[in-house]
Biotite code that builds the C-alpha atoms (Angstrom):
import biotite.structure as struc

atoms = struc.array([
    struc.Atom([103.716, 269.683, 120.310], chain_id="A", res_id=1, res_name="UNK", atom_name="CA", element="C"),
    struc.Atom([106.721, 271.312, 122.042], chain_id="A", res_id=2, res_name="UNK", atom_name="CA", element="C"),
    struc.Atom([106.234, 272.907, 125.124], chain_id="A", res_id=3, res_name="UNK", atom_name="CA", element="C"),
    struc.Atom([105.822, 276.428, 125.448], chain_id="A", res_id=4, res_name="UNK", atom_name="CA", element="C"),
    struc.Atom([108.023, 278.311, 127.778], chain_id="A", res_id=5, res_name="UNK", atom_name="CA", element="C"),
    struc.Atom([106.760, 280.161, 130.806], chain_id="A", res_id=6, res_name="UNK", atom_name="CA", element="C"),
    struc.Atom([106.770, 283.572, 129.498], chain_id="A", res_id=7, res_name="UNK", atom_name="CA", element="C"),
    struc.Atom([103.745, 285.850, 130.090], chain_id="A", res_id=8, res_name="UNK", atom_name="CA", element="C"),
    struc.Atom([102.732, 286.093, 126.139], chain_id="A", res_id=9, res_name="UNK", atom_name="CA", element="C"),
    struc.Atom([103.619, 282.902, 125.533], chain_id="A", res_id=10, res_name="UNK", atom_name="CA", element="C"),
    struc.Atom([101.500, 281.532, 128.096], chain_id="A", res_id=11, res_name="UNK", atom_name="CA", element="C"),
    struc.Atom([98.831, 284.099, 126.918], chain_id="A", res_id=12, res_name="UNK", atom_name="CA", element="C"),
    struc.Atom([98.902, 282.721, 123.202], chain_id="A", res_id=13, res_name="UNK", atom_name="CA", element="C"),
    struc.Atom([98.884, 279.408, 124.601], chain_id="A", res_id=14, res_name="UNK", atom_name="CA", element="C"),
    struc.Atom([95.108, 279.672, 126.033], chain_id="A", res_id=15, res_name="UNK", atom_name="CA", element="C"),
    struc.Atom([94.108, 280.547, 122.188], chain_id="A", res_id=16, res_name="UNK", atom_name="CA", element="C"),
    struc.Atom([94.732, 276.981, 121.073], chain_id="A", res_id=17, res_name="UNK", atom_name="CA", element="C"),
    struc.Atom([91.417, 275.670, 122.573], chain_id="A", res_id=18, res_name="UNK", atom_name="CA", element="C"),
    struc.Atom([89.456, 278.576, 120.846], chain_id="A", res_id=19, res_name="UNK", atom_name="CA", element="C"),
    struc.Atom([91.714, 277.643, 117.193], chain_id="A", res_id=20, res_name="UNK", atom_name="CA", element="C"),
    struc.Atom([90.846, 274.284, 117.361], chain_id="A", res_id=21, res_name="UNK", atom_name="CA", element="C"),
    struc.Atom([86.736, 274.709, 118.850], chain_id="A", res_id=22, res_name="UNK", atom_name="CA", element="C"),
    struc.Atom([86.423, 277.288, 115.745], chain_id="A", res_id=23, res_name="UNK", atom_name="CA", element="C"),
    struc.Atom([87.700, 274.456, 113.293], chain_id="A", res_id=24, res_name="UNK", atom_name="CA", element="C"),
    struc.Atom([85.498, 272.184, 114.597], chain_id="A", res_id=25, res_name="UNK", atom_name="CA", element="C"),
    struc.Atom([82.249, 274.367, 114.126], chain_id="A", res_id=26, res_name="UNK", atom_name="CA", element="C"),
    struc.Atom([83.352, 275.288, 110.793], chain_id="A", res_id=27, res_name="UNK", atom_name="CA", element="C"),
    struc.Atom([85.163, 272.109, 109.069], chain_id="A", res_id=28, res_name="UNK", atom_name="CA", element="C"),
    struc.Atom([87.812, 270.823, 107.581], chain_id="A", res_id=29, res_name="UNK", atom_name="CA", element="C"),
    struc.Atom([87.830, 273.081, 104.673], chain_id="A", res_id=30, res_name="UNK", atom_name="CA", element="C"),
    struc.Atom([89.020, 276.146, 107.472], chain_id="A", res_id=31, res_name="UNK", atom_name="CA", element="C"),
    struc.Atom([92.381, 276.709, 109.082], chain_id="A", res_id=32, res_name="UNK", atom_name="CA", element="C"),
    struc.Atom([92.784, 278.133, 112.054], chain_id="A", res_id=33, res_name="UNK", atom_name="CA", element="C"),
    struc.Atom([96.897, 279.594, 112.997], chain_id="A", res_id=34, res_name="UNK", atom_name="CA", element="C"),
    struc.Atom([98.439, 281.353, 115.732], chain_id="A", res_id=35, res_name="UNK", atom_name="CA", element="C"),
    struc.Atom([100.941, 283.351, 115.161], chain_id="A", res_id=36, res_name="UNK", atom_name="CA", element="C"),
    struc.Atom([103.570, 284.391, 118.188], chain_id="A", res_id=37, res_name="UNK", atom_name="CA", element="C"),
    struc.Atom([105.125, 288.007, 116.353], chain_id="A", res_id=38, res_name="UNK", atom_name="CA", element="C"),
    struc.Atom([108.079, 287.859, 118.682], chain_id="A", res_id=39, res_name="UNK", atom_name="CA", element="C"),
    struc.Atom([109.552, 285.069, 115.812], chain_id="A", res_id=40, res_name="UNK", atom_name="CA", element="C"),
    struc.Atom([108.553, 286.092, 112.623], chain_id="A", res_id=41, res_name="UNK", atom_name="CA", element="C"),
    struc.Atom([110.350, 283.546, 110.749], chain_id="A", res_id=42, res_name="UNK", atom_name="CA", element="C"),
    struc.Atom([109.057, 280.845, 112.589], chain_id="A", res_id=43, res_name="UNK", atom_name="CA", element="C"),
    struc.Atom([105.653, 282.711, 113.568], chain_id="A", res_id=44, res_name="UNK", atom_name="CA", element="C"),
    struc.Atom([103.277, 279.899, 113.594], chain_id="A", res_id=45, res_name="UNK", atom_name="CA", element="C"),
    struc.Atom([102.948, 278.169, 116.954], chain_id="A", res_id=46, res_name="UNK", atom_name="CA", element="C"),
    struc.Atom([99.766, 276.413, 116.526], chain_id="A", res_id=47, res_name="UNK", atom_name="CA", element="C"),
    struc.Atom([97.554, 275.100, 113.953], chain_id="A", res_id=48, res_name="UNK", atom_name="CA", element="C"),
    struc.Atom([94.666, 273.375, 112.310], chain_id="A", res_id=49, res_name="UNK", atom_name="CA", element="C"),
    struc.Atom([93.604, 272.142, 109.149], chain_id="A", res_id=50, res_name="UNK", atom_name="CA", element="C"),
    struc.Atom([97.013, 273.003, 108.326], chain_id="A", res_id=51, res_name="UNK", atom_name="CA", element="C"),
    struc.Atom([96.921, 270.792, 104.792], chain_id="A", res_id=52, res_name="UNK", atom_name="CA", element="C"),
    struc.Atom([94.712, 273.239, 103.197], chain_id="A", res_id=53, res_name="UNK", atom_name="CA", element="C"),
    struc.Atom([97.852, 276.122, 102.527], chain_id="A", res_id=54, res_name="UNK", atom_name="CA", element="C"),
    struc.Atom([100.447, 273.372, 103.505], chain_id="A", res_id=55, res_name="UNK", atom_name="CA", element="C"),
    struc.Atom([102.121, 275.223, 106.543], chain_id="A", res_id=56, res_name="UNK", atom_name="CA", element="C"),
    struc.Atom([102.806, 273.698, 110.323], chain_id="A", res_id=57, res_name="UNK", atom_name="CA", element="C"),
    struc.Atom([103.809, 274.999, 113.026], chain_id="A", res_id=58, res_name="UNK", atom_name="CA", element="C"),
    struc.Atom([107.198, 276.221, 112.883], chain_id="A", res_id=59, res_name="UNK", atom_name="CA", element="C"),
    struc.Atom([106.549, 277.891, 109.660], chain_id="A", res_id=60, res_name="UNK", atom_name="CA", element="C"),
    struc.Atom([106.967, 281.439, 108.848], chain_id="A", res_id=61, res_name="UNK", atom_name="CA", element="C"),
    struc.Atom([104.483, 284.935, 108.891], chain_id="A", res_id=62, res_name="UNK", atom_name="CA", element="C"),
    struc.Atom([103.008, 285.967, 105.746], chain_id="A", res_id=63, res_name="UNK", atom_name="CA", element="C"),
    struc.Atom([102.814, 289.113, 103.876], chain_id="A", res_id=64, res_name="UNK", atom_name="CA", element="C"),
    struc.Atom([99.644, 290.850, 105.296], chain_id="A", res_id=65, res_name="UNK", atom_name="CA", element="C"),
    struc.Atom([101.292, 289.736, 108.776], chain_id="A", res_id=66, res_name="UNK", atom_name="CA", element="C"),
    struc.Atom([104.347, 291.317, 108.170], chain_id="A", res_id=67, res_name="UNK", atom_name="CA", element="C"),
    struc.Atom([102.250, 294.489, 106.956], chain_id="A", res_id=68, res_name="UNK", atom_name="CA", element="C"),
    struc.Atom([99.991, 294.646, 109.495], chain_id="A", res_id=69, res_name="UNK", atom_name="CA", element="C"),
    struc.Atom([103.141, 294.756, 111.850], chain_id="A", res_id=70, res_name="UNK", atom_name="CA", element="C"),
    struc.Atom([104.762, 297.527, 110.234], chain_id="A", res_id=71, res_name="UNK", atom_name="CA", element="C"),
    struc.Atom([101.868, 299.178, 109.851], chain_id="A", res_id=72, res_name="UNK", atom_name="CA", element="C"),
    struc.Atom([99.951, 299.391, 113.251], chain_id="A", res_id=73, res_name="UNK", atom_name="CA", element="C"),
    struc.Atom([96.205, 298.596, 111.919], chain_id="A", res_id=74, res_name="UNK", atom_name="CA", element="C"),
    struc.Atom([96.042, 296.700, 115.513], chain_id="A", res_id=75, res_name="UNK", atom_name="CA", element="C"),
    struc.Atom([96.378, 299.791, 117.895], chain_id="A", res_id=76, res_name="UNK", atom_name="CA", element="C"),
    struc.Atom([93.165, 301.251, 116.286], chain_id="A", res_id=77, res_name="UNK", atom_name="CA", element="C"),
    struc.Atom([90.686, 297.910, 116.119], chain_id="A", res_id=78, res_name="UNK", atom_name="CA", element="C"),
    struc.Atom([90.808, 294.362, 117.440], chain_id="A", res_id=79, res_name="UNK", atom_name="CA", element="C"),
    struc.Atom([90.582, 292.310, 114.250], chain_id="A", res_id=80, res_name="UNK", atom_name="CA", element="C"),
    struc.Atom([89.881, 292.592, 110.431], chain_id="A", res_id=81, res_name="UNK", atom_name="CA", element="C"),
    struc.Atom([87.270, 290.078, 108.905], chain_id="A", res_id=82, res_name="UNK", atom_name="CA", element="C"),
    struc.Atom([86.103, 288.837, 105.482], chain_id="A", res_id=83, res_name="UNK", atom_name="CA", element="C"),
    struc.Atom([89.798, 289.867, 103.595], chain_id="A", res_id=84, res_name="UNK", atom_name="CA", element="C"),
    struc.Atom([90.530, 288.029, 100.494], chain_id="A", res_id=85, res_name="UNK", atom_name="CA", element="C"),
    struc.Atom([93.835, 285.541, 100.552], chain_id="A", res_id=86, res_name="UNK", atom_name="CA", element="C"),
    struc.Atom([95.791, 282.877, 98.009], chain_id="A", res_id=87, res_name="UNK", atom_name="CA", element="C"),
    struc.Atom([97.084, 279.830, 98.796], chain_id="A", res_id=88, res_name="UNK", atom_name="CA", element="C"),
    struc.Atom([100.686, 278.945, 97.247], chain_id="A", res_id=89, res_name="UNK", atom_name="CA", element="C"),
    struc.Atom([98.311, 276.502, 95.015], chain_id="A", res_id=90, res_name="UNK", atom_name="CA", element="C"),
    struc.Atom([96.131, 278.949, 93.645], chain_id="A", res_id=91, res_name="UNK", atom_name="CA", element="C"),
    struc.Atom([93.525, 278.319, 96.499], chain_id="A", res_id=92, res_name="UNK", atom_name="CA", element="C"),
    struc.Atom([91.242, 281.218, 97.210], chain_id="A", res_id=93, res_name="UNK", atom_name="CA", element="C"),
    struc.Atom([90.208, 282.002, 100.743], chain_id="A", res_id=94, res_name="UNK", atom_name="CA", element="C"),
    struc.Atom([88.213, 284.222, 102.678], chain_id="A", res_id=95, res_name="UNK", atom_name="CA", element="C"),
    struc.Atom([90.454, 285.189, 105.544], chain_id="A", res_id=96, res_name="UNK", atom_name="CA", element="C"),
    struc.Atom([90.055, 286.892, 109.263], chain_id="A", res_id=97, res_name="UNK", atom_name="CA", element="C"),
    struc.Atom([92.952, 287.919, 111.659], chain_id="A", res_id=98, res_name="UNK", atom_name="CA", element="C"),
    struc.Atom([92.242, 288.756, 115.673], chain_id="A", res_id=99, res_name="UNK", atom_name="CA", element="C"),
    struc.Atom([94.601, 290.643, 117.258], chain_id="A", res_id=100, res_name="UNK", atom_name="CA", element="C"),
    struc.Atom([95.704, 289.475, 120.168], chain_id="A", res_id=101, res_name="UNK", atom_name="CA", element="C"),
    struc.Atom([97.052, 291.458, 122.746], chain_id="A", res_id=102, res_name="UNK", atom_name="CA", element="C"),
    struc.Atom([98.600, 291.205, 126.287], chain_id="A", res_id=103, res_name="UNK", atom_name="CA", element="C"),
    struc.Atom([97.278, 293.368, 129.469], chain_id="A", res_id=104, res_name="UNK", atom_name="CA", element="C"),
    struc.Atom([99.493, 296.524, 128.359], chain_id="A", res_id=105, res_name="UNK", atom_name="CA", element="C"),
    struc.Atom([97.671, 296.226, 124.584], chain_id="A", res_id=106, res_name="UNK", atom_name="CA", element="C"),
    struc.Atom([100.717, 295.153, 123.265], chain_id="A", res_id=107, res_name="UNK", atom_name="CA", element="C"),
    struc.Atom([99.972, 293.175, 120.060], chain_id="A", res_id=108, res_name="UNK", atom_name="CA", element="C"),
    struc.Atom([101.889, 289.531, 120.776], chain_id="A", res_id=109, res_name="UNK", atom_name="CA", element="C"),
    struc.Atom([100.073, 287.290, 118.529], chain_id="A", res_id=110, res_name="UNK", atom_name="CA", element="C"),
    struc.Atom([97.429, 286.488, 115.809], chain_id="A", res_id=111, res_name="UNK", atom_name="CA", element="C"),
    struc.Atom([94.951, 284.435, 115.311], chain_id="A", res_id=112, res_name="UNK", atom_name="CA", element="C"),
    struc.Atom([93.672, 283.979, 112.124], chain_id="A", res_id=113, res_name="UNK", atom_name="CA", element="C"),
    struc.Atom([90.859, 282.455, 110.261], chain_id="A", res_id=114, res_name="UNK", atom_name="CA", element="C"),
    struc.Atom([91.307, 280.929, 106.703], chain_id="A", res_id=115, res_name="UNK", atom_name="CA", element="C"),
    struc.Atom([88.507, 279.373, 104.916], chain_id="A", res_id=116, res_name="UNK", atom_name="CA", element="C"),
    struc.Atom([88.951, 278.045, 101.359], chain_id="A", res_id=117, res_name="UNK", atom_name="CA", element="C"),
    struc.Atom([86.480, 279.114, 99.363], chain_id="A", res_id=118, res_name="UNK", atom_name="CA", element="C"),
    struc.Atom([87.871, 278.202, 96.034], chain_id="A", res_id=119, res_name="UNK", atom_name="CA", element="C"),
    struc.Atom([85.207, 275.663, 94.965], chain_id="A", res_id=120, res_name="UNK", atom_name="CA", element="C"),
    struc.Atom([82.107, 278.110, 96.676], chain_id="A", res_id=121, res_name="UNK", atom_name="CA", element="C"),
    struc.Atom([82.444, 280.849, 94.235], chain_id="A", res_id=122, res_name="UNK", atom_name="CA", element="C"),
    struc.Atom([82.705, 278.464, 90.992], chain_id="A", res_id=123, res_name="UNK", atom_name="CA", element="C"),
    struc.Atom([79.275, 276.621, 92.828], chain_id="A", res_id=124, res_name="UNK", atom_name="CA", element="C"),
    struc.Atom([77.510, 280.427, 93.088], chain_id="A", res_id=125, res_name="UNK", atom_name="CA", element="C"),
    struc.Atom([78.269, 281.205, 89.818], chain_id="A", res_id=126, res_name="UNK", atom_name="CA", element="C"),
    struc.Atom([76.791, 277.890, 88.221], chain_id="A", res_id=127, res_name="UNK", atom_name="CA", element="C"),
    struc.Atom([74.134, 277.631, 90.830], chain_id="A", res_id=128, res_name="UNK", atom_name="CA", element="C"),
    struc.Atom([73.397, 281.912, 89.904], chain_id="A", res_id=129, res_name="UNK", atom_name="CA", element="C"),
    struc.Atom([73.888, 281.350, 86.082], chain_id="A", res_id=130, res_name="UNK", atom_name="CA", element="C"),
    struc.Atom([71.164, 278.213, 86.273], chain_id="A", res_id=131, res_name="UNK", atom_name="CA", element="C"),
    struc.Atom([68.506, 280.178, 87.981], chain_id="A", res_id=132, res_name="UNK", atom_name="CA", element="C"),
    struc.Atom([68.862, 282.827, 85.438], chain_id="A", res_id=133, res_name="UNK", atom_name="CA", element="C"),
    struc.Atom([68.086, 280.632, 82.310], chain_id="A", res_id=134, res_name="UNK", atom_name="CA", element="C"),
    struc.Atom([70.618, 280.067, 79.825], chain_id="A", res_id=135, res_name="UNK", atom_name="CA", element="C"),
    struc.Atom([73.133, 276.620, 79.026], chain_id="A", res_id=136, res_name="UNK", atom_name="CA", element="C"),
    struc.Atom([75.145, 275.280, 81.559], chain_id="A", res_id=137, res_name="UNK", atom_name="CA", element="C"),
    struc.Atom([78.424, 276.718, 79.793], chain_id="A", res_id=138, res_name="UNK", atom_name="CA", element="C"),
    struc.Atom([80.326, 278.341, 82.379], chain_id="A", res_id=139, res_name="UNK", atom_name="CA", element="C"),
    struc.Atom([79.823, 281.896, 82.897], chain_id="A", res_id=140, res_name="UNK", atom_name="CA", element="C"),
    struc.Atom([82.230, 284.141, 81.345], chain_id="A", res_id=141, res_name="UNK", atom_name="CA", element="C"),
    struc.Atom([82.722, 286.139, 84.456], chain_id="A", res_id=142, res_name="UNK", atom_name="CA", element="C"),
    struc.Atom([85.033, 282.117, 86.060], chain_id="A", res_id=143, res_name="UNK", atom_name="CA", element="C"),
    struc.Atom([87.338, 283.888, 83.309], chain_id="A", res_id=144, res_name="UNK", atom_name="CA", element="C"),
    struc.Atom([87.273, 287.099, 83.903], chain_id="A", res_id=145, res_name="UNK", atom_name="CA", element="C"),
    struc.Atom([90.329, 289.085, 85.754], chain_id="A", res_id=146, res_name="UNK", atom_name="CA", element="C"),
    struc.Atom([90.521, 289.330, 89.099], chain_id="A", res_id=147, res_name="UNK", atom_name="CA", element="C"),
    struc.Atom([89.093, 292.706, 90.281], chain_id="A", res_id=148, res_name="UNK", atom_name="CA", element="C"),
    struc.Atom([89.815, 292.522, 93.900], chain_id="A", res_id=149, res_name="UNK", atom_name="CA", element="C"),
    struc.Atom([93.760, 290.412, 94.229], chain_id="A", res_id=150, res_name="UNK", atom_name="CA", element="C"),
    struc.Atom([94.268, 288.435, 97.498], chain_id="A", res_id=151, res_name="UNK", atom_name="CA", element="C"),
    struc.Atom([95.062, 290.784, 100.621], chain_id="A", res_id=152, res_name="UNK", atom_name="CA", element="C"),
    struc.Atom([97.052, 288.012, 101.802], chain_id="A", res_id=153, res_name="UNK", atom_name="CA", element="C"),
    struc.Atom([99.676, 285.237, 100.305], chain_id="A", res_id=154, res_name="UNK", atom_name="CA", element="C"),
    struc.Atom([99.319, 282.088, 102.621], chain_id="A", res_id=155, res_name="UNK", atom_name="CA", element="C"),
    struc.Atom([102.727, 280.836, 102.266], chain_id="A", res_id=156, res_name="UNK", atom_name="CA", element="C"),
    struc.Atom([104.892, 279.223, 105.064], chain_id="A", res_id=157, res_name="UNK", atom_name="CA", element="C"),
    struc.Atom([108.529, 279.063, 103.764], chain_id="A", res_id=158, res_name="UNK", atom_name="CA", element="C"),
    struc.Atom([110.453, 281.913, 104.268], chain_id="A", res_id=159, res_name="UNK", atom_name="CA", element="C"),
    struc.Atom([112.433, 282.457, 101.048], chain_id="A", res_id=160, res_name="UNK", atom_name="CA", element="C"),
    struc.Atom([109.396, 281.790, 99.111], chain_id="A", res_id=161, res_name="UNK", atom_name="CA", element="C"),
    struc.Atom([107.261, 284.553, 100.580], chain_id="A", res_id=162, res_name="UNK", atom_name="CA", element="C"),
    struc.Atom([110.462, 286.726, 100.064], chain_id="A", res_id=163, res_name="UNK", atom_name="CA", element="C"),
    struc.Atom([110.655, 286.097, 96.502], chain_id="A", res_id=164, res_name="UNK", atom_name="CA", element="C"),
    struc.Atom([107.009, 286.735, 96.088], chain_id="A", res_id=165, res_name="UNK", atom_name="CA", element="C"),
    struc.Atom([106.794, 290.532, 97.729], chain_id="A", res_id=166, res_name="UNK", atom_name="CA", element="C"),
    struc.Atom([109.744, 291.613, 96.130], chain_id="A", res_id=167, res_name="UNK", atom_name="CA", element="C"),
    struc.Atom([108.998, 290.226, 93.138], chain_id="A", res_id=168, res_name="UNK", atom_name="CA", element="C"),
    struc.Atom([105.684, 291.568, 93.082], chain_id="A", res_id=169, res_name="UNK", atom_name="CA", element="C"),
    struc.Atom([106.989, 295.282, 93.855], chain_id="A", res_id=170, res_name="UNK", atom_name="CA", element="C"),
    struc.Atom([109.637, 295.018, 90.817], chain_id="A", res_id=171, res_name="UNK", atom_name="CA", element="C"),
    struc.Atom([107.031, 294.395, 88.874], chain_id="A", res_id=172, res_name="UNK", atom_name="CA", element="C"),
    struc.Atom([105.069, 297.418, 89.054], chain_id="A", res_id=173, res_name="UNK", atom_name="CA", element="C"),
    struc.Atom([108.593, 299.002, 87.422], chain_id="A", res_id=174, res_name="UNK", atom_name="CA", element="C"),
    struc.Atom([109.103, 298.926, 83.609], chain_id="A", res_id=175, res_name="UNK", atom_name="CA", element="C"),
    struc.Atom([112.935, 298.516, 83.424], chain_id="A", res_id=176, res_name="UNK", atom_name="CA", element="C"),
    struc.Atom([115.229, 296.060, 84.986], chain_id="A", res_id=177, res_name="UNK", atom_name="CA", element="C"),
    struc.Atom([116.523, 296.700, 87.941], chain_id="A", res_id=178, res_name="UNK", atom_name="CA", element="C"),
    struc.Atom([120.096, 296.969, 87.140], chain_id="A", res_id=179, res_name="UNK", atom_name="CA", element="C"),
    struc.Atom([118.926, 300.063, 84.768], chain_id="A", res_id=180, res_name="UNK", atom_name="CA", element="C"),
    struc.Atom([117.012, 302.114, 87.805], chain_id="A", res_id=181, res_name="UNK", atom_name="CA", element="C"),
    struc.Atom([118.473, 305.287, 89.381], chain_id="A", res_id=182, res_name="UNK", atom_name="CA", element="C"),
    struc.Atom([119.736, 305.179, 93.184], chain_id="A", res_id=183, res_name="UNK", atom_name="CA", element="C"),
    struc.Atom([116.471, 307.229, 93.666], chain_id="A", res_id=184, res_name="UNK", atom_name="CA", element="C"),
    struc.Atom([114.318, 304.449, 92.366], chain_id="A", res_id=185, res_name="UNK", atom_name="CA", element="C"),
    struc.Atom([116.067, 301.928, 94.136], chain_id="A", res_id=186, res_name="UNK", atom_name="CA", element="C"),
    struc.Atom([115.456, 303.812, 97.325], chain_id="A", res_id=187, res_name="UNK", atom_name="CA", element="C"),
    struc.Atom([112.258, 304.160, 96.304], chain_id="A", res_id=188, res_name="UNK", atom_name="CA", element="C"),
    struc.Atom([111.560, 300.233, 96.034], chain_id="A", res_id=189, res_name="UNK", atom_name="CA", element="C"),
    struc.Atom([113.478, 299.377, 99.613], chain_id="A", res_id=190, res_name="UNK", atom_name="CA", element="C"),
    struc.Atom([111.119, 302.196, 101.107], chain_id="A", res_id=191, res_name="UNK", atom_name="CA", element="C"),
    struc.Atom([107.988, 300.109, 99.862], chain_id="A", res_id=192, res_name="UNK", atom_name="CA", element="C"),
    struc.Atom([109.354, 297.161, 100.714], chain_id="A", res_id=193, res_name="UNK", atom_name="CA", element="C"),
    struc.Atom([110.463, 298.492, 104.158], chain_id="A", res_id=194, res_name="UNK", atom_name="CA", element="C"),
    struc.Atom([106.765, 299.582, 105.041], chain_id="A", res_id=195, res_name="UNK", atom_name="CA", element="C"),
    struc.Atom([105.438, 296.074, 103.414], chain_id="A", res_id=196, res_name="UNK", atom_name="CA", element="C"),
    struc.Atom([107.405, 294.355, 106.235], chain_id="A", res_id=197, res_name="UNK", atom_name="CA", element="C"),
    struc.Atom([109.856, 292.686, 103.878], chain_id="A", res_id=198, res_name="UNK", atom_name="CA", element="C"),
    struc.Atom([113.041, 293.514, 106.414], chain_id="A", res_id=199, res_name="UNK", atom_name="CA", element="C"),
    struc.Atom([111.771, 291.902, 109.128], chain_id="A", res_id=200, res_name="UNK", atom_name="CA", element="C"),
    struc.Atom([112.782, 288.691, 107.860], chain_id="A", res_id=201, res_name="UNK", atom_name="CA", element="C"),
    struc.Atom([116.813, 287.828, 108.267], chain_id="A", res_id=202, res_name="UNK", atom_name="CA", element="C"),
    struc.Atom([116.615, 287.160, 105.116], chain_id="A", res_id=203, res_name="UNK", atom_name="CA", element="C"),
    struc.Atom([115.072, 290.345, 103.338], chain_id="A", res_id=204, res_name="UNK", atom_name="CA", element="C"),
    struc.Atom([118.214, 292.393, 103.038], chain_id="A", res_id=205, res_name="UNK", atom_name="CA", element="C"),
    struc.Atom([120.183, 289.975, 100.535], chain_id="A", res_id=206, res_name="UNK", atom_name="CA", element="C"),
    struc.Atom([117.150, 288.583, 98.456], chain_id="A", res_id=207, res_name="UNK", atom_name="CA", element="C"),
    struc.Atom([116.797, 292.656, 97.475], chain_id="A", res_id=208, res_name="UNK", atom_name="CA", element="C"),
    struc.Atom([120.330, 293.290, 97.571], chain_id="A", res_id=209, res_name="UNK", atom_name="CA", element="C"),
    struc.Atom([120.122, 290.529, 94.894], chain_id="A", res_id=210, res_name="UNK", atom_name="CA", element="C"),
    struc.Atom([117.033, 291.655, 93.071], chain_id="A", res_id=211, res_name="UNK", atom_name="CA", element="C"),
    struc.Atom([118.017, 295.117, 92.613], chain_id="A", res_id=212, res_name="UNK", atom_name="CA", element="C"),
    struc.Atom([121.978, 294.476, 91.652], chain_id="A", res_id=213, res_name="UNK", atom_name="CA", element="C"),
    struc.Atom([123.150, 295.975, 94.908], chain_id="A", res_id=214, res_name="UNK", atom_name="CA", element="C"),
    struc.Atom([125.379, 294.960, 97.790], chain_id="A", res_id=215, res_name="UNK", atom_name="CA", element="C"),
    struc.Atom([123.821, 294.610, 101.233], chain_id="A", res_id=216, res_name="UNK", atom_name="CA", element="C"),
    struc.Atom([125.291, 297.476, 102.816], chain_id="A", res_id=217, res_name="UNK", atom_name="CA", element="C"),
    struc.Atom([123.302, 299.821, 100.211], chain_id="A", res_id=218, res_name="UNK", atom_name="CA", element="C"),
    struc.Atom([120.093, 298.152, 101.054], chain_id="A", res_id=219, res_name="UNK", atom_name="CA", element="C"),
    struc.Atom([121.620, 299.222, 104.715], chain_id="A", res_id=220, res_name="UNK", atom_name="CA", element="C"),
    struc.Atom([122.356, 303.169, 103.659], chain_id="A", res_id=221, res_name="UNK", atom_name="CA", element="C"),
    struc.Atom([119.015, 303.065, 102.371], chain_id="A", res_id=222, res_name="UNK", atom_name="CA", element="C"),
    struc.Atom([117.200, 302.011, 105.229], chain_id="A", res_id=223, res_name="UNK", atom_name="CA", element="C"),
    struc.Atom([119.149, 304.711, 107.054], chain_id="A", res_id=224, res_name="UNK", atom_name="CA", element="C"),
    struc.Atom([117.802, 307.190, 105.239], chain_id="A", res_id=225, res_name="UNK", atom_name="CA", element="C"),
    struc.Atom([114.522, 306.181, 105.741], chain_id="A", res_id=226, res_name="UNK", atom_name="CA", element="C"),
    struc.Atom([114.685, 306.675, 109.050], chain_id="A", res_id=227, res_name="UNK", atom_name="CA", element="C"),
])
């Protein structure tokens, strides 16, 4: 592991890797624990264990509900959020907590967050539920049912990737292609994008000047006029 430098936060998220790793000893090798440093959001993770279970390491980037919860400022009202639901780029499902971690002036410098995969628990309640009930050991139709409640949280590391996925994700709530939308709609889109976090990455303003057929200095007017 590279060392850290000698800068107050730094050293402050530093003392958080003996809790990361202590909490994924108690729990197993089926939970990651990450911290994040927010001052790098493209290379936000700075520490981590059980790492194989989404596939990130340190060095990797923030993911959506990070780059939310930045733009957003859940963290100047409460000290962590517990028991969300998040995917992994597999199709994992885990059941996900993030503590906020802030320095002496309640800055918010860091996260670390708690991600346990539960994908094989809830197919094991269901069968272990549907046995004590009575019945044949078919699978219940509710494994196939839609999900009701979609992941808070998209555990992916790579950068471009996670891009793709938010903006893709908020085009698709739109009927027409993009290169058929008004200015207004356009604008519309970079403002939900803006307060999802998506332009905190270096690389959000040309993977939407891309998706929605504009050139980057639009995306810039746009954000302008946001403000």
């Amino acid at each position: 592991m590279e060392q850290l430098a000698a800068h107050p936060n730094r050293v402050l998220l530093q003392s958080y890797f003996p809790m990361a790793s202590f909490i994924a000893s108690i729990i197993g090798p089926k939970c990651e624990v990450v911290v994040h440093d927010i001052s790098d959001p493209e290379h936000s993770i700075i520490f981590i264990e059980n790492g194989h279970i989404s596939g990130r390491k340190v060095g990797d980037g923030s993911t959506d509900l990070v780059l939310k919860l930045l733009k957003g400022g859940a963290y100047r009202e409460q000290q962590f959020i517990t028991n969300y639901k998040a995917r992994g780029s597999h199709g994992q499902a885990f059941r996900s907590s993030t503590y906020f971690i802030k320095n002496d002036g309640e800055e918010l410098v860091g996260l670390m967050c708690l991600n346990i995969d539960i994908s094989h628990l809830d197919v094991a309640a269901e069968w272990i539920q549907h046995v004590l009930l009575g019945g044949s050991l078919s699978a219940p139709a509710e494994l196939n049912a839609p999900e009701e409640n979609p992941a808070a949280e998209y555990l992916q590391g790579n950068v471009d990737d996670l891009l793709h996925d938010m903006i893709t994700s908020v085009l698709g709530k739109v009927s027409v292609p993009p290169e058929r939308l008004s200015s207004k709609e356009k604008m519309d889109i970079v403002k939900e994008l803006n307060e999802l976090g998506v332009f905190l990455m270096k690389g959000g303003v040309s993977q939407v000047a891309k998706a929605l057929s504009i050139s980057e200095p639009t995306v810039y007017r746009y954000l302008q006029k946001l403000k």
